[in-house]
N, C-alpha and C positions, 0 to 999 in steps of 0.2 A: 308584771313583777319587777321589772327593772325601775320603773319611776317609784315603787314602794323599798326598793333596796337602796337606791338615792335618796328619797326621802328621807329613810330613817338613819341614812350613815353622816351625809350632811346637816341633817338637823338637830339628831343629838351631837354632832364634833362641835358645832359653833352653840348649842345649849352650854354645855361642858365648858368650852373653852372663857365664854363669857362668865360663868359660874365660879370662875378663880383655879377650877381644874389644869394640872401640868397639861404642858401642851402632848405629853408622849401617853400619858393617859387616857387624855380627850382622844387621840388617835386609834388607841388600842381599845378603847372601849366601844366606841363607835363604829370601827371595824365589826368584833363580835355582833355586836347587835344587829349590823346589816347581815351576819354570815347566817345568823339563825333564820333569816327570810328564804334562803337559799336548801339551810341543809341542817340534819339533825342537830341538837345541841351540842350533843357529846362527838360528834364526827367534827362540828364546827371547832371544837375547842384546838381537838387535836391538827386539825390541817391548819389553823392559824401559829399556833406553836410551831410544827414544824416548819413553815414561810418565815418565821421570824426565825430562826435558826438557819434555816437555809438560805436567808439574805445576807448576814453576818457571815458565810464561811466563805469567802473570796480572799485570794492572798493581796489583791489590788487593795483592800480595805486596808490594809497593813499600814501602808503610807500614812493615813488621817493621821494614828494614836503618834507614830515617828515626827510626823510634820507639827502636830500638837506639842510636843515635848519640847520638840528645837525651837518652837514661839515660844513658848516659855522660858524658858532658860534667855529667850533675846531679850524678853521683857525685862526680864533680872540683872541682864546682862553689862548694864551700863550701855547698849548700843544705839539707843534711840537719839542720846545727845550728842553721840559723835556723828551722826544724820544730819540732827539739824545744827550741825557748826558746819558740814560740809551744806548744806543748802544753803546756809545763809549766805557763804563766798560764790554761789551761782546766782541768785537772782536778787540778792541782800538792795538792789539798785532799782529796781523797778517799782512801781504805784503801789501802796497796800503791801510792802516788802515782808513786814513779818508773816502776812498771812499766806505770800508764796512760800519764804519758808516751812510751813507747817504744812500747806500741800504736796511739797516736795519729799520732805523727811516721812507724811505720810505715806504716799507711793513705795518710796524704797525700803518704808519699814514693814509695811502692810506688807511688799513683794518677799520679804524673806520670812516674813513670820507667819503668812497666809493668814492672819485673823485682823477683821476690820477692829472690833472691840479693843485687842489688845492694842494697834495703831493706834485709836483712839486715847484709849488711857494712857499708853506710854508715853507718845509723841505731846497731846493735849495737855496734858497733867504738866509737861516739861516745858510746852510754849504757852500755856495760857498767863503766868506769873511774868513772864520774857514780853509779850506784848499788853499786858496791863501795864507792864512800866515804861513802855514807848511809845504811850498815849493812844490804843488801840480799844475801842469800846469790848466788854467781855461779849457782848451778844454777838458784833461782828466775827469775833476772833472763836468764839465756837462754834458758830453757822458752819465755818470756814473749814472745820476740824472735825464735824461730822457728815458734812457732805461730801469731804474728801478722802476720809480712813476707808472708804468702800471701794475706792480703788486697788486696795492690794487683794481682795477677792477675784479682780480678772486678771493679776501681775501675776503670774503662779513664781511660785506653788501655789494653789487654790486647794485647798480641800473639798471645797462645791464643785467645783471641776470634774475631782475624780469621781463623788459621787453621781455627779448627771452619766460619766461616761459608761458608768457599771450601769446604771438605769435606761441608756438609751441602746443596750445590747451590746456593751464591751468596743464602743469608740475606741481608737487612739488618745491615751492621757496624751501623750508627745504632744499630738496635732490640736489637742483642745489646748493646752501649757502655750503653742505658740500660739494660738487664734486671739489668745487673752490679754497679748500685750499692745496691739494696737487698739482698742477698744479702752482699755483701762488708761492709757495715756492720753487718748481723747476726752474721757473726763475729768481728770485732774484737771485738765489744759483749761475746758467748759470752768469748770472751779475757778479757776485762777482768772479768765477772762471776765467775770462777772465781778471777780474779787477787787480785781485791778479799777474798773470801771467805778466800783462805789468808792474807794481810796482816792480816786482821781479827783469825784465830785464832793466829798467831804475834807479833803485837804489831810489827809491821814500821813503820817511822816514817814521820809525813807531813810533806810540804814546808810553809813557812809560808807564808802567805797572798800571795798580791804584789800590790805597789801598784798603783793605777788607771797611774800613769806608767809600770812595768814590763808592764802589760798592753798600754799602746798602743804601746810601742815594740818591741813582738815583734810585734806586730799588725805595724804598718807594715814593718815588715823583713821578712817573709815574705810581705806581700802580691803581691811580682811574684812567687815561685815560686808561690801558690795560684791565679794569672793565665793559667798555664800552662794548666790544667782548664776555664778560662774561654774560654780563646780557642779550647782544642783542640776542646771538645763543645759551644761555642756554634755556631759557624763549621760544623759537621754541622749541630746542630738547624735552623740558620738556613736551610742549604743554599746557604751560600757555597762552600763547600767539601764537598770525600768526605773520608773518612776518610785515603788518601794524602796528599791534599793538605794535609790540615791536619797530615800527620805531616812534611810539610818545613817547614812553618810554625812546627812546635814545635822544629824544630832552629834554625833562625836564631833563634827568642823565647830558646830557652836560650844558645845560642852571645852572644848580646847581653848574657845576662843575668847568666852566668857570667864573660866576658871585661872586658865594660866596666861592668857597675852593681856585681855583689859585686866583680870583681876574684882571681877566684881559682885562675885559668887565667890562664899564662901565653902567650905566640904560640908560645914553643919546646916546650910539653905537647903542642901540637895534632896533631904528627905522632904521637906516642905515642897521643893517646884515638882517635884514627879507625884507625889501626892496632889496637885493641884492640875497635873497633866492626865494623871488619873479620873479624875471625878469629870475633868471636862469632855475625855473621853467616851466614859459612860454617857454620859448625857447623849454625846452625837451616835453613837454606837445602838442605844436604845431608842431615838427615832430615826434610825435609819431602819433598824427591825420590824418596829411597827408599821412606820409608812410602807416595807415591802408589804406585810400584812394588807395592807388597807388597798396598793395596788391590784392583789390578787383578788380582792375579793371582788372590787371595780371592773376588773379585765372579766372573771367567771358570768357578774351581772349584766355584764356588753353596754357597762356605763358608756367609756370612753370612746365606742363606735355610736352610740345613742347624738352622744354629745358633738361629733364629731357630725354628722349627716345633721343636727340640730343647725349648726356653725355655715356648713357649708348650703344648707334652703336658703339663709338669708342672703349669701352673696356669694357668686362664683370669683369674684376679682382678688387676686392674691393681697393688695394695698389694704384693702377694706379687711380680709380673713384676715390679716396680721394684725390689722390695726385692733380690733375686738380680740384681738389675744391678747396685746400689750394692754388692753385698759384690763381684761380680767385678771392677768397677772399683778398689773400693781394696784388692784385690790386687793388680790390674795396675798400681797406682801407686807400691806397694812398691817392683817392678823393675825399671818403664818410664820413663823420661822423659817429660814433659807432652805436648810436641807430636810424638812417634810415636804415643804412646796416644791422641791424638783422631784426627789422620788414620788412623791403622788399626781403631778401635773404633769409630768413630761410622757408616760403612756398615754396621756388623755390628750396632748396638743401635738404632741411630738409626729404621730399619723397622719394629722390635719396639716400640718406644715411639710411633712416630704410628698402629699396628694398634692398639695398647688408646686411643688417644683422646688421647695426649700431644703438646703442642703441642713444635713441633724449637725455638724459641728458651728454651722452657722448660728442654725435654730436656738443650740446650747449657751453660747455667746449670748441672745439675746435675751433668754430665759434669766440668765445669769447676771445680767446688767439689770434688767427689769427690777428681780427679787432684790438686790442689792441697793435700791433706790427704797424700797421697804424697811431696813433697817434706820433710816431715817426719818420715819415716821411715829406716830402715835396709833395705837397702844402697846403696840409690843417693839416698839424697834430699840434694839439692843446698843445701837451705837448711839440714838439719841439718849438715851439714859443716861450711857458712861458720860458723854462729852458731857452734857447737862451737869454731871456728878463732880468730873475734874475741875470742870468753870465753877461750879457754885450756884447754877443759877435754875431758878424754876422752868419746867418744860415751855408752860405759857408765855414765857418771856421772850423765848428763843424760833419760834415758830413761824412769827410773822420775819424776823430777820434772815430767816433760810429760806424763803420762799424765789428770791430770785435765783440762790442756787439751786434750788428745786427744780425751777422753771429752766434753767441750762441741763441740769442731769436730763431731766423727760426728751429736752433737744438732743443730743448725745444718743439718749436712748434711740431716738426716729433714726437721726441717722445709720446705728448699728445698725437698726432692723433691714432699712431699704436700701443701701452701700452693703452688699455682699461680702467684695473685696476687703472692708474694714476686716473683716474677722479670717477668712476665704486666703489671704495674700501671705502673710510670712509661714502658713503651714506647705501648701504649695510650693514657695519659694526653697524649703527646706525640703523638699519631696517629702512632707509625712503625712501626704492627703492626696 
């Protein structure tokens, strides 16, 4: 019975999904179908309804739509260019300089807005015009801008964060917030190292030097958006605040900072950006319901022990059991969207990895990085689109010039996996683990 409830849940998901079907659809409906293998129709409907109702009612969920809102309003905000004036007076000096800029202003933008896409759009749309006219080819310069906006997915706020932590039995958000910031800094750095090396060998031009007065007035112009991070992971560490809490806190800090210090929200935008915070909500709100759906019905069928004792006949060696995780995750990153592929994988890997001795905040760090290398990819990857969209230029075109950052992320990625400490060290260090 379990290989025929596999069967039909994985083979109609990816029927559906290649069929043009929303991806929360192909979930929810493949779900059902597998549940009718199990149990009457009329009992299946109802216990699936209520799984998706009752994975939606956590107050930790609270956070997403708050941290959604406060990216929104940064996008709008005029904030992405005061980013990259302040990156450029940091690394404005070294090989392939514009494209450090844009990996830098990504980081810090992606770290306050928790969304790679938005990174993407904001920071790309604002550098890709900025390095066409200092002679930087458009393929190089959005290679650069979507294989680095995925950095602010492990800078938290992460919104993928919280949902792994609710999925792997109510984690520490704190302890996964800090595990993400060494990890995420490692790939930007990966980004940049690669970046610098093809500038060096094509003779790609560097910015001039800027003044100590150019330095501090980028400085001080970005200091309330870098205040954001301040306020959001002090206010946890401190234990003034949860993680919710301080996700409404970062929407009044941006709403304040957006409206009345940059000025670049007007009162008549606001119905539009919470209208746009809305819908994008819905979206992550509806497969996160379904994916719980689709977990339950996986856990009832004893897929994810199936799969599990499958994993572990072919090799008892923890290297090797990691290594066959990381390659089936960035497959499933290919053609999954982030937050279905952690609520639906991480009960099915997540047992496999604490049985050889792997610690679950670890484990989530590398799930997390993993998926986040998928957003760069084809067919669904949501950052290669945008950048694609802000540069102008066909996916085809852009493919083969990302491949050696490709080839640094998947490095980056081994690293995370087999360096513990990479992820292990600043939660520790802060006692929140």
């Amino acid at each position: 019975m379990e290989w025929i409830t596999a069967l039909i849940m994985f083979g109609s998901f990816f029927i559906l999904v290649f069929s043009g079907v929303p991806i929360s659809f192909s979930i929810g409906i493949s779900s059902l179908l597998s549940c009718f293998t199990l149990l009457p129709p009329q009992v299946a409907l109802a216990i699936l309804g209520q799984k998706v109702a009752t994975g939606l009612d956590s107050f930790s969920l609270l956070a997403i739509p708050f941290f959604i809102l406060a990216g929104t309003l940064m996008n709008n905000g005029g904030i992405a260019q005061r980013l990259i004036n302040f990156s450029q007076v940091l690394v404005g000096r070294m090989p392939g300089s514009m494209g450090h800029v844009n990996v830098m202003a990504n980081m810090m933008f992606g770290s306050i807005s928790g969304s790679a896409v938005a990174a993407c759009a904001a920071v790309g749309g604002t550098m890709a015009p900025m390095q066409k006219k200092a002679g930087y080819p458009p393929e190089y310069s959005a290679a650069i801008n979507v294989t680095s906006c995925i950095t602010g997915l492990l800078i938290p706020p992460s919104n993928v964060l919280i949902v792994y932590a609710l999925t792997a039995g109510g984690l520490s958000v704190a302890a996964l917030f800090m595990a993400g910031y060494i990890p995420g800094i490692l790939m930007g750095l990966s980004v940049m190292i690669v970046g610098a090396v093809i500038a060096k060998r094509r003779g790609y031009p560097i910015a001039p030097r800027p003044t100590f007065k150019q330095f501090i007035f980028a400085f001080l112009d970005a200091v309330p958006s870098m205040l954001l991070v301040v306020i959001v992971m002090g206010g946890i560490l401190a234990g003034v605040c949860t993680a919710t809490e301080a996700s409404a806190v970062a929407v009044v800090y941006t709403f304040i900072l957006s409206v009345f210090v940059y000025r670049q929200i007007k009162p008549s935008q606001l119905p539009r950006i919470v209208l746009e915070s809305v819908v994008m909500t819905s979206i992550v709100l509806m497969l996160i319901g379904v994916s719980v759906g689709m977990s339950w019905v996986m856990t009832d069928a004893n897929i994810p022990n199936s799969i599990a004792e499958g994993l572990l006949s072919v090799s008892n060696n923890p290297i090797i059991i990691l290594l066959m995780i990381n390659i089936i995750l960035l497959v499933v990153g290919v053609f999954m969207d982030m937050t279905p592929a952690v609520l639906i994988f991480t009960p099915i890997f997540l047992p496999i990895a604490t049985r050889i001795g792997m610690d679950p905040i670890h484990f989530g760090i590398m799930m997390v990085v993993n998926l986040c290398i998928g957003l760069c990819t084809p067919p669904v990857g949501s950052a290669l689109f945008v950048g694609c969209s802000v540069a102008n230029l066909k996916i085809q075109n852009l493919i083969r010039p990302m491949l050696p950052f490709f080839a640094a992320l998947v490095v980056s990625l081994l690293l995370i996996t087999y360096i513990p400490q990479l992820s292990l060290f600043l939660p520790r260090l802060f006692g929140l683990y």
